[in-house]
C-alpha positions in Angstrom: 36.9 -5.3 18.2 34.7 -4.4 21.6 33.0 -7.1 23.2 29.8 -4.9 22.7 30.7 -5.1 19.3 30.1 -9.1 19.1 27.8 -9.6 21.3 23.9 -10.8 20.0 21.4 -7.2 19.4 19.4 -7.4 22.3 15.6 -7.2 21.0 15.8 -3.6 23.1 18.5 -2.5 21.1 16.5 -3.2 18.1 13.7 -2.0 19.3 15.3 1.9 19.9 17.0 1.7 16.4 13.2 0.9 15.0 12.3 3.9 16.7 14.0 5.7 14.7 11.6 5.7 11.7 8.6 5.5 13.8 6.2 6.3 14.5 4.1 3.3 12.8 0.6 2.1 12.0 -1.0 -0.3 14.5 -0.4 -4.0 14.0 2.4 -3.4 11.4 3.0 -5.5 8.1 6.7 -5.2 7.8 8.6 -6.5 4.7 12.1 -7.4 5.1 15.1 -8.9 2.3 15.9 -12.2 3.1 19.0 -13.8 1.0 19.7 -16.2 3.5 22.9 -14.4 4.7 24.1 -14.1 8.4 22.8 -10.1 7.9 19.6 -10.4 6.5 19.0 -13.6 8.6 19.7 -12.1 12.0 17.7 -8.9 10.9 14.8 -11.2 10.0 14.9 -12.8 13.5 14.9 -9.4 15.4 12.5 -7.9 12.9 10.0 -10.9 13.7 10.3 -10.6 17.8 9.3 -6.9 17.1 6.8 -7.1 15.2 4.8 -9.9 17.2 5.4 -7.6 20.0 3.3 -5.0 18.4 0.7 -7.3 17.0 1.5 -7.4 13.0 3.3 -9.3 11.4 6.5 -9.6 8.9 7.2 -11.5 5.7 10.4 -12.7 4.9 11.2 -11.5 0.2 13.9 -13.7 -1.1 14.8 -12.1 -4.9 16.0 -14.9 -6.8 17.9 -13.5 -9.8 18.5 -16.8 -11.9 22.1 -15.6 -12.3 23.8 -18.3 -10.0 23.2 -22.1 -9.9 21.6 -23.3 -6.8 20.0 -19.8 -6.1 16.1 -21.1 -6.7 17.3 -23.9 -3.5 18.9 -21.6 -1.8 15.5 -19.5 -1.6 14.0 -22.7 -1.2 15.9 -23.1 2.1 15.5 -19.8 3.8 11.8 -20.5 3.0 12.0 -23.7 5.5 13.8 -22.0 8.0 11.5 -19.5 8.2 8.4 -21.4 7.9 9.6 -23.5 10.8 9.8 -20.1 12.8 6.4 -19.1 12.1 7.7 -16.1 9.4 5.6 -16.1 5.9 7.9 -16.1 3.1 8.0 -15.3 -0.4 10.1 -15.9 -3.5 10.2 -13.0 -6.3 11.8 -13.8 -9.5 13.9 -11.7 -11.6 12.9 -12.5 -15.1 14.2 -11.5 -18.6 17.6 -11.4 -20.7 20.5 -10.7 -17.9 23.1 -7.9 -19.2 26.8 -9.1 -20.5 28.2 -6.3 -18.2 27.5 -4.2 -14.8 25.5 -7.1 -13.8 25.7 -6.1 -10.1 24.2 -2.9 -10.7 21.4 -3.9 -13.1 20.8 -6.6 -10.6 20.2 -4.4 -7.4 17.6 -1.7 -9.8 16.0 -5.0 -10.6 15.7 -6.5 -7.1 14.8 -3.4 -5.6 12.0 -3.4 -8.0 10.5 -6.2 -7.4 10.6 -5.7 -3.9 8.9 -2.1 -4.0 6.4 -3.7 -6.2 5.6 -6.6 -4.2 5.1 -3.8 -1.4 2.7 -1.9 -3.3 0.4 -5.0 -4.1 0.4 -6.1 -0.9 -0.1 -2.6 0.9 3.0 -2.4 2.8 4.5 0.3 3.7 8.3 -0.2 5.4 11.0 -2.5 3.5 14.1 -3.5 5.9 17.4 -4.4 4.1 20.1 -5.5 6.2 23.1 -3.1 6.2 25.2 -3.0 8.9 27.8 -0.7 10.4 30.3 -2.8 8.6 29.0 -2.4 5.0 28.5 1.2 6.1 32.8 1.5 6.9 32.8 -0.2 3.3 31.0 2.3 1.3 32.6 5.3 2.9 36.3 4.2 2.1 35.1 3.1 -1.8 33.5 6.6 -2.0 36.3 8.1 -0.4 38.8 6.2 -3.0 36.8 7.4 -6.0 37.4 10.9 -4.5 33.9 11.4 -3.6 32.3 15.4 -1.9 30.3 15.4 0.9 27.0 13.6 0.3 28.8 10.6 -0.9 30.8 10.2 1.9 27.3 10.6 3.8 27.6 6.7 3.0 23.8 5.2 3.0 21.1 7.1 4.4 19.2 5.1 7.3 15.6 6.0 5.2 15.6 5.6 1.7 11.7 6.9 -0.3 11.4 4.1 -2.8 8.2 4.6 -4.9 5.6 2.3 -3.5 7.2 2.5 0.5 10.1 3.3 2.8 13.2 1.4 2.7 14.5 1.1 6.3 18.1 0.3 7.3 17.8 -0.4 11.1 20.9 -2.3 11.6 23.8 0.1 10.1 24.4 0.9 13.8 25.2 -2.6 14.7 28.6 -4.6 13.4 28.6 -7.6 11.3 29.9 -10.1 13.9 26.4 -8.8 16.7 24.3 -9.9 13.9 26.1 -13.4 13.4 26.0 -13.5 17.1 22.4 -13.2 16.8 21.9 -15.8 14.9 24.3 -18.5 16.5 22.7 -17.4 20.5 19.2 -18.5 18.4 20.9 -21.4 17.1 20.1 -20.4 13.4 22.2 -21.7 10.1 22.6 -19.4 7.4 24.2 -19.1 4.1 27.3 -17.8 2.6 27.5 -16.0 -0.6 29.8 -16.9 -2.7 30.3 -13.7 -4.1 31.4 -11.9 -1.0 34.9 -13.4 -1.3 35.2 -12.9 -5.0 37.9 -10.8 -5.4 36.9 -8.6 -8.8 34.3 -6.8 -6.8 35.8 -3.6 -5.1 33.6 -4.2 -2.1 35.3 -7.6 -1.8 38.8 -5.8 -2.0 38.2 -3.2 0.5 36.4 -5.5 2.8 39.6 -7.8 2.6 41.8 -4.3 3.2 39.7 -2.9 6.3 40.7 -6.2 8.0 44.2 -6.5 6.9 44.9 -2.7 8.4 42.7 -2.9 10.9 41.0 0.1 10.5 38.6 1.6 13.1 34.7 0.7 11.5 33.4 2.6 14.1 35.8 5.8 13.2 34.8 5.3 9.6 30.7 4.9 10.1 31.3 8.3 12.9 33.1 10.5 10.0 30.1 9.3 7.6 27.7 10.4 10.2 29.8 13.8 10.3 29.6 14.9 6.6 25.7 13.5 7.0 25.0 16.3 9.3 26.8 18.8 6.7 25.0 17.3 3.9 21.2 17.6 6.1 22.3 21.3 6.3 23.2 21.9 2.7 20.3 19.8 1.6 17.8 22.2 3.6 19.6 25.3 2.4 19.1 24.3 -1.4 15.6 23.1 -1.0 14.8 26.7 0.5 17.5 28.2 -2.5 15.1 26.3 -5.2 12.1 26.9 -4.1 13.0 31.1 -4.3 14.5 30.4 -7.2 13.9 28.0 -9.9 10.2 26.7 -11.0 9.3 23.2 -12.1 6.5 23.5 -15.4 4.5 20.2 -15.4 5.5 20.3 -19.4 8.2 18.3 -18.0 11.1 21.0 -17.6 12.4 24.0 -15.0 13.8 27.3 -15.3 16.2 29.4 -13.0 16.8 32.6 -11.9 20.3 33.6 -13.0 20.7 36.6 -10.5 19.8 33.7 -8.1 22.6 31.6 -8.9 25.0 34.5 -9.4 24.3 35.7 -5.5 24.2 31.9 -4.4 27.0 30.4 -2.8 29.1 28.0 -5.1 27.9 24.9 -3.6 24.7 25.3 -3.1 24.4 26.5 -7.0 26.0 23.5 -7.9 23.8 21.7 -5.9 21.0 23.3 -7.3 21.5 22.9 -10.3 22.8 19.3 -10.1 19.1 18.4 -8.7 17.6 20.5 -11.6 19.3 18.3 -13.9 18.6 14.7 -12.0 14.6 15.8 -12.0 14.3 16.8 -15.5 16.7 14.4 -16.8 15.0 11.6 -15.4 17.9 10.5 -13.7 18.8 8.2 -11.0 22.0 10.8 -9.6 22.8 14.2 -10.4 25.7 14.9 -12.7 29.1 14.7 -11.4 30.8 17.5 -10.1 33.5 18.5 -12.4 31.4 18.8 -15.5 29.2 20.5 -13.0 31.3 22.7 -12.2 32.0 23.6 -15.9 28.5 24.2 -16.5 28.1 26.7 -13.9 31.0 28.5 -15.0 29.7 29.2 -18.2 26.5 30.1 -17.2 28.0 32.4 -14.4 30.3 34.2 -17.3 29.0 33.8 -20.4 25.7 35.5 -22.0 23.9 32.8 -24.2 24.7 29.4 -23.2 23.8 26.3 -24.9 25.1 22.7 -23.3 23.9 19.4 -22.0 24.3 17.3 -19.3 23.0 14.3 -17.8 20.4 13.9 -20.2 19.4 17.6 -20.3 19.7 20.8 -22.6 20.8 23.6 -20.5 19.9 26.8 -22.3 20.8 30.7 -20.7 18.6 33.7 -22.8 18.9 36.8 -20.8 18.1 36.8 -16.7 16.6 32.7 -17.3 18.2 29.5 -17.5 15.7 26.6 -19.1 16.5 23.2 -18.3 15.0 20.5 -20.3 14.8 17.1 -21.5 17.6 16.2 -24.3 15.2 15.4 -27.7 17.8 12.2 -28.0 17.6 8.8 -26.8 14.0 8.5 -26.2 12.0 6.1 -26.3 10.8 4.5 -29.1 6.9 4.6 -29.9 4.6 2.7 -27.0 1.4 1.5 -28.0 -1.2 1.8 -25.3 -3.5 -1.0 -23.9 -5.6 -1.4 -21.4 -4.5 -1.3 -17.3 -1.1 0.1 -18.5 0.6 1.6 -15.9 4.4 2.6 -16.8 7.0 5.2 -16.0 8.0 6.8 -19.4 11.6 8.0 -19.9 11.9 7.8 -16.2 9.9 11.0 -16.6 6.4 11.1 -17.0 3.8 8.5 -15.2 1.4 6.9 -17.9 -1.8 5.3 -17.0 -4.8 3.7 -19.5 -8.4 2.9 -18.6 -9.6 -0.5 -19.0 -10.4 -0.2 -22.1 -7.4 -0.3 -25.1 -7.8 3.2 -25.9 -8.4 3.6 -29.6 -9.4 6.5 -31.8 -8.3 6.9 -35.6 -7.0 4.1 -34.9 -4.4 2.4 -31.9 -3.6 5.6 -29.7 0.5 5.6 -29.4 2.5 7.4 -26.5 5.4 9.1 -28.5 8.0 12.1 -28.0 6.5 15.0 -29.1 9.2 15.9 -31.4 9.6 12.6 -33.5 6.5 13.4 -35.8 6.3 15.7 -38.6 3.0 17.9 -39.4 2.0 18.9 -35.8 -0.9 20.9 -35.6 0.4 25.1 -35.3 -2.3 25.0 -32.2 -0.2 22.2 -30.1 3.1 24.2 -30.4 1.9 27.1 -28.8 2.6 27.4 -24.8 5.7 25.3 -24.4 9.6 26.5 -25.4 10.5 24.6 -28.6 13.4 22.6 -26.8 11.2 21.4 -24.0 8.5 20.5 -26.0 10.7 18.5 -28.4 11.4 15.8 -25.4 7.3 15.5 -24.3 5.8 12.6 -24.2 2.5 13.1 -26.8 -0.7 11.1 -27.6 -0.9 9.9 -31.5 -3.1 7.7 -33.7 -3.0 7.4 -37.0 -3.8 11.2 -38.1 -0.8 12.1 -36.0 -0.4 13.8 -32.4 -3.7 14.4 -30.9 -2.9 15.3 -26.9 -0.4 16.8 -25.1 0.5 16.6 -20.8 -1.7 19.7 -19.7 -2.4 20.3 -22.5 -1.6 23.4 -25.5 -3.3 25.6 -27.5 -6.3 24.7 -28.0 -6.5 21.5 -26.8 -6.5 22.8 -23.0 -6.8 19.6 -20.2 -7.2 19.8 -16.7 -4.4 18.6 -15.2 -4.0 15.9 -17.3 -3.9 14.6 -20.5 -7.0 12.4 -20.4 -8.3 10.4 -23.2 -10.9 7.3 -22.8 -9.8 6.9 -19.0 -6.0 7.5 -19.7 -3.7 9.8 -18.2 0.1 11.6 -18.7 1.4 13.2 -15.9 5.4 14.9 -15.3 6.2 12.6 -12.3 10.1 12.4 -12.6 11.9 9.5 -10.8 13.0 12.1 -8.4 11.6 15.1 -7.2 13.6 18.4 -6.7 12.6 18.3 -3.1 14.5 15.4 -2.1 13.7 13.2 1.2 15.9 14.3 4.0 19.0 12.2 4.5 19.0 10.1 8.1 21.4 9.6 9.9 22.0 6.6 11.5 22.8 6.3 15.6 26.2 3.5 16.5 25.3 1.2 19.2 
């Protein structure tokens, strides 16, 4: 390992790897994840020095899961460290049953959503996490083990668009030991995880193999960078292929051009439609490739096509392909109050006035196709598939409203009723934010 490499970050060094993601609003409120770990802490210290620097101010969010015993003191304790630095500090706690299985996972969507929120009601608009070039080196050999393309050998993008604000990775061009450096030059404790040395995580076992064969993290975090340019480039060139191509309906589902696929190269078409599919469907990451790849086959060579994936019907009639919404596994009836504010089926935003809404009696969100006797006038407008999946306005006489609405029950924009509004807002857009690349120190 360099000498560079364990040496403290110089608050200059920080400083040009902050402006990066610039620029930023005077006096900046920065929020950063604190778990009281050598990373996080040693971000927290050089995150503080640049902020004060700029006249705002930063606040330290510890997430306390209630999954491990001694976690609530262990927030407790960053919280005096940091209150004896001058850092304001906050605890955010993950409440609710805690899954039997794929706790990690469940955990981070959970923690990250507590911090977005916590940004949103506090008006703050960038959210440092502390991964380093290390955990970087990490992610690209576990991705490169589960025989992943291009974008997931990108490893972690340096900017990631959560809802409420930006989530910033300023230190994944500095190593692990600089930022424990940091910390022992300001004569800073931290804590260690016990789960980073548990061996049934692959993380832990990969960690534990890029020291026994001393790999090169620096060569590893340089080839991510390398298939990060490639993906910027594909990236741009099927945003542009899309937006020739394909259309997004605010009923909640998309259709594509088939002569534009056929003429597209095979990347970029899966691509394509891989984003199709992660928009509509609602989900967090397009389908994988091979059943991908399967897809486009058949809609490349065959006439009619009828298939799903990743939580989508994929339907080919003629020169169109329709991409909607599977009409399974929705969610179950909501009934509205007052000052709700939810994201249904990870699909369409719903918001209430602040009044319960209430009509022939308590107004219910539910999918459009889970109630008999619909009214011939609300069918019209909207393919039978897409409209099957749609999120839908009922009370006790049955389906009422519609997003945009159909027929004759025509809304501006949205599906208003007593303040209340439904609006296709899927967890990710088709346009996606660029990928960033982050520059080694």
């Amino acid at each position: 390992m360099s000498a560079k490499a364990t040496e403290p970050v110089s608050k200059d060094a920080f400083a040009l790897s902050m402006a990066d993601f610039g620029p930023f609003e005077d006096n900046p409120h920065i929020a950063i994840a604190v778990s009281g770990g050598p990373d996080s802490m040693a971000l927290c210290l050089l995150a503080d020095v640049w902020c004060r620097e700029r006249g705002g101010h930063l606040t330290a969010l510890s997430v306390d899961h209630g999954l491990r015993d001694g976690a609530t003191a262990e927030a407790a304790q960053v919280a005096a460290w940091l209150y004896a630095r001058g850092i304001a500090h906050q605890t955010l706690t993950w409440c609710g049953p805690k899954p039997n299985s794929g706790v990690q996972a469940v955990a981070r969507r959970a923690r990250y959503r507590l911090l977005d929120e916590w940004c949103r009601d506090h008006s703050v608009f960038h959210l440092l996490v502390a991964h380093h070039g290390d955990d970087q080196a990490e992610t690209f050999l576990m991705r490169l083990n589960k025989g992943s393309g291009p974008d997931g050998l990108s490893g972690m993008s340096a900017v990631r668009e959560l809802k409420h604000c930006r989530l910033l990775r300023p230190a994944l061009g500095f190593r692990r030991a600089a930022l424990k450096a940091t910390l022992m030059s300001a004569g800073q404790a931290w804590l260690d995880d016990p789960s980073n040395d548990d061996e049934r995580f692959a993380r832990t076992q990969i960690r534990r193999k890029l020291m026994d064969d001393n790999w090169s993290v620096g060569g590893l975090t340089r080839s991510a960078a390398r298939y990060g340019a490639v993906r910027i480039v594909m990236e741009k060139i099927a945003n542009q292929f899309l937006a020739r191509h394909s259309c997004l309906n605010g009923f909640g589902y998309a259709t594509l051009e088939v002569a534009g696929l056929v003429a597209e190269d095979l990347d970029i078409g899966l691509r394509a439609l891989g984003r199709l599919c992660m928009t509509v469907g609602g989900t967090p990451y397009p389908p994988k490739r091979d059943p991908l790849e399967r897809l486009y086959t058949a809609l490349i060579a065959e006439t009619d096509v009828t298939r799903t994936l990743g939580r989508c019907g994929v339907y080919k009639v003629g020169g169109t392909i329709m991409i909607c919404r599977e009409a399974r596994n929705l969610p179950l009836p909501v009934k509205l109050g007052a000052g709700m504010d939810l994201l249904w089926d990870a699909r369409f935003s719903v918001r209430t006035g602040s009044q319960t809404p209430y009509r022939d009696g308590p107004v219910r969100l539910v999918p459009f196709g889970k109630l008999n006797a619909i009214p011939e006038s609300l069918k019209q407008g909207v393919p039978q598939p897409a409209r099957a999946a749609m999120p839908a306005l009922a009370d006790n006489g049955g389906i009422f409203a519609v997003p945009l609405g159909i027929g004759d029950q025509q809304m501006p924009e949205t599906c208003a009723f007593q303040g209340s509004s439904v609006v296709f807002q899927p967890r990710q857009p088709l346009s996606l934010a660029a990928f960033c690349i982050a520059d080694w120190q």
